[in-house]
C-alpha positions in Angstrom: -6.0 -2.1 12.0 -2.7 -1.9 10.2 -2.9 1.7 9.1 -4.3 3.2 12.4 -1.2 1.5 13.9 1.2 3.0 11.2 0.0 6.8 11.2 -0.1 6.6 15.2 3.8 5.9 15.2 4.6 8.4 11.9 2.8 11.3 14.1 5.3 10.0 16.9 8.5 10.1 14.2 7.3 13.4 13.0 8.0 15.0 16.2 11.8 13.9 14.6 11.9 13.4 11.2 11.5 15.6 8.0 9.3 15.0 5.7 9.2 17.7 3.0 9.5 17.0 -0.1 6.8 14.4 0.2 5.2 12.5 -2.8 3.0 9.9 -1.5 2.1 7.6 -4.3 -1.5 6.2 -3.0 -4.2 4.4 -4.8 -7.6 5.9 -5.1 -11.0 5.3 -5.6 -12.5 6.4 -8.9 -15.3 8.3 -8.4 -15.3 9.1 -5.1 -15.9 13.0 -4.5 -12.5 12.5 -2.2 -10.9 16.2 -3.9 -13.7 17.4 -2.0 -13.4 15.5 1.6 -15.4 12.4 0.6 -14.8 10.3 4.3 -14.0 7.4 2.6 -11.3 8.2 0.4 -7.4 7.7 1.2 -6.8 11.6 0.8 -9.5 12.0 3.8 -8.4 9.8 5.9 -4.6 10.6 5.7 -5.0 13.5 5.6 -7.6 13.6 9.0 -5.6 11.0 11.0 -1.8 12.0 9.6 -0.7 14.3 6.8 -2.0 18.0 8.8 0.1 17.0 12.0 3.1 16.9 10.7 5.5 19.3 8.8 4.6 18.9 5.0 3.1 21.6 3.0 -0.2 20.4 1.0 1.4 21.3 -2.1 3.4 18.7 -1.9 1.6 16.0 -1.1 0.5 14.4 -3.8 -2.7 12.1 -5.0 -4.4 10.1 -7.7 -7.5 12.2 -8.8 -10.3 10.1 -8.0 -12.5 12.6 -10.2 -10.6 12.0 -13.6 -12.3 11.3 -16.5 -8.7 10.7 -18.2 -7.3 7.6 -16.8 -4.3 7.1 -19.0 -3.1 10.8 -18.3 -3.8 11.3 -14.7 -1.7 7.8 -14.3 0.9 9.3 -16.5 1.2 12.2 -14.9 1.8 11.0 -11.5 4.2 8.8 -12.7 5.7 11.4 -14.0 5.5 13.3 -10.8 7.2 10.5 -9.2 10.2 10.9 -11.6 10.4 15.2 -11.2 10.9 14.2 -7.8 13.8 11.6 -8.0 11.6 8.8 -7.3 10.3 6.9 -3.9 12.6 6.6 -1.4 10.0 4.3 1.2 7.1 2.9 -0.3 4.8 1.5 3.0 2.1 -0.4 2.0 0.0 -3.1 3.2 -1.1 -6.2 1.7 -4.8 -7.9 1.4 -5.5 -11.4 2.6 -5.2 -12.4 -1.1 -1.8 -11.0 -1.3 -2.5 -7.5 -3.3 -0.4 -4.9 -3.2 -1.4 -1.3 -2.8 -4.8 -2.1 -5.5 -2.9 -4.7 -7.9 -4.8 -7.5 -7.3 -3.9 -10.8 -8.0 -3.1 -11.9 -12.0 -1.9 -8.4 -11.9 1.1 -7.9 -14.1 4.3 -7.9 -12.2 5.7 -5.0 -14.4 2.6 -2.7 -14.2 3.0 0.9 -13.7 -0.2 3.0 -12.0 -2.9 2.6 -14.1 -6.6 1.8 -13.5 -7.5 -1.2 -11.6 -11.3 -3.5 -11.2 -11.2 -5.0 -7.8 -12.1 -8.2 -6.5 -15.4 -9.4 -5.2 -13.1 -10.3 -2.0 -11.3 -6.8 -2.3 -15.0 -5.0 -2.7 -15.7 -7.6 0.2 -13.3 -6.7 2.7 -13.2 -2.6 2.0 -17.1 -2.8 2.5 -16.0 -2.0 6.2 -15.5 1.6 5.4 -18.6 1.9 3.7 -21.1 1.0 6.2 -20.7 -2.5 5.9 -22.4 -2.5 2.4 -20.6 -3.8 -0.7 -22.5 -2.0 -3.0 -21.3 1.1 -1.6 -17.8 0.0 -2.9 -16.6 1.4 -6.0 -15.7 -1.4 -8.1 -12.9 0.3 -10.3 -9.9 2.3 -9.1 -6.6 3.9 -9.9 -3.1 2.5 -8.4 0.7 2.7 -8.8 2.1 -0.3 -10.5 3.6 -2.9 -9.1 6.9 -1.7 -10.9 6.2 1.3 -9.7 6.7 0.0 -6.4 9.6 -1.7 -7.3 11.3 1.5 -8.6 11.2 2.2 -4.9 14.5 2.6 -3.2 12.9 0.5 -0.3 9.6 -1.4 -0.1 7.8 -2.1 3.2 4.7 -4.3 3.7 2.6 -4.7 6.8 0.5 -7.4 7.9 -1.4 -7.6 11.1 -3.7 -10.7 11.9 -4.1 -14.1 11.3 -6.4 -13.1 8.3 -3.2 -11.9 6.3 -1.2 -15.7 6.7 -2.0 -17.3 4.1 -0.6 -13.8 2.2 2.5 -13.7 4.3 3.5 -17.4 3.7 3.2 -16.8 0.0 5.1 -13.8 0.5 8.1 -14.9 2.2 7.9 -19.4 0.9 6.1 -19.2 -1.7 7.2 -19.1 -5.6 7.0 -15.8 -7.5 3.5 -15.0 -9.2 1.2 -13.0 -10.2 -1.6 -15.1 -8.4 0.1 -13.7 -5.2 1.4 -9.8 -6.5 3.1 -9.7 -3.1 5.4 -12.3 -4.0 6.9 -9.9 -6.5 8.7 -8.1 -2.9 11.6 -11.7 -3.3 13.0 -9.8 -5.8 13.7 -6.3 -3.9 17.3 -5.2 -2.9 15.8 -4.1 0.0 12.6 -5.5 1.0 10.7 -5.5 4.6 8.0 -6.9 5.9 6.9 -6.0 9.1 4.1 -8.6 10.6 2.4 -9.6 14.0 3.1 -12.8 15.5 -0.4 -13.8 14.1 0.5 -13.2 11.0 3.3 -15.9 10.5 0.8 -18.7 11.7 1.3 -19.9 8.0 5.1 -19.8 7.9 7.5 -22.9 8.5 8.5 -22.7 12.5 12.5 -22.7 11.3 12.0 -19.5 9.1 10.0 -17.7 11.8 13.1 -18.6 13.8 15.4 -17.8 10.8 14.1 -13.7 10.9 13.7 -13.8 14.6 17.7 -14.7 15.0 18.0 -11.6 12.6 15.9 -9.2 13.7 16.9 -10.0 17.5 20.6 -8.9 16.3 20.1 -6.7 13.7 21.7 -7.8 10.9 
């Protein structure tokens, strides 16, 4: 899937590129043990398939505590950690068939900073996958960055593979700006990207394919 793709080629660039400091503003699930190598959580899996291949100390790496019993501080904490740090200079994220954003699901509010977040039966749904299948396994309520959060970003990447993500992609890039489709909010970035499969364009008017083909094939 998308991510698998995207660590593969960042272990690649780290044989090149620096990456300390590092704040990597990820969502979580609440309630996960993930502090303590839960295999499901995003802390596990980055740092299993990514993070301990490449030159970054674990100090500085850092994660929404899934264990909190404090929402409102742990989210304003890391927002504050974000700001210590002089803020994000690439946000890479990918986006859901529904068009979330990191976990801001749609009706989301397009100036929301990380806070906590109840996902979507078609969320719980789809992330069933890394829980054996079984939606129930799911935890239904999770912490996130904002969608401003993102925003604050000094760049903004989304990545879509499939023909699963169209629909999400066509909103995206043709559609109007709304909160039905958070990912619409990336129209109004200085310096947005997104980075998509063939497959995922299926949706998209044939003369704005061609449109970002003609740029991207002279890189404008």
């Amino acid at each position: 899937n998308t991510q698998q793709a995207v660590t593969a080629y960042l272990l690649y660039a780290g044989l090149h590129v620096r990456f300390e400091p590092f704040t990597l503003p990820a969502p979580g699930y609440w309630g996960l043990l993930i502090s303590a190598g839960d295999e499901h959580g995003f802390q596990y899996y980055l740092w299993d398939k990514f993070l301990k291949y490449v030159n970054i100390k674990k100090e500085h790496v850092y994660f929404l505590d899934g264990l909190t019993k404090n929402f409102a501080k742990e989210c304003a904490d890391y927002e504050a950690k974000i700001q210590k740090y002089g803020g994000v200079n690439l946000f890479i994220g990918g986006v859901g068939v529904d068009g979330h954003i990191a976990f801001n699901e749609p009706y989301s509010s397009l100036c929301s900073r990380t806070r906590a977040k109840m996902l979507t039966p078609s969320t719980l749904k789809a992330n069933s996958r890394f829980f054996d299948n079984d939606v129930s396994k799911v935890p239904p309520l999770v912490l996130t960055i904002g969608i401003s959060t993102m925003m604050d970003a000094e760049e903004v990447m989304i990545l879509a593979s499939g023909s699963q993500k169209a629909e999400a992609i066509k909103h995206a890039i043709e559609g109007t700006l709304t909160h039905v489709w958070p990912v619409s909010i990336l129209q109004q970035h200085p310096h947005g990207i997104i980075a998509c499969d063939e497959d995922a364009t299926g949706k998209l008017a044939e003369e704005t394919v061609a449109y970002f083909k003609e740029i991207d094939k002279n890189k404008f």
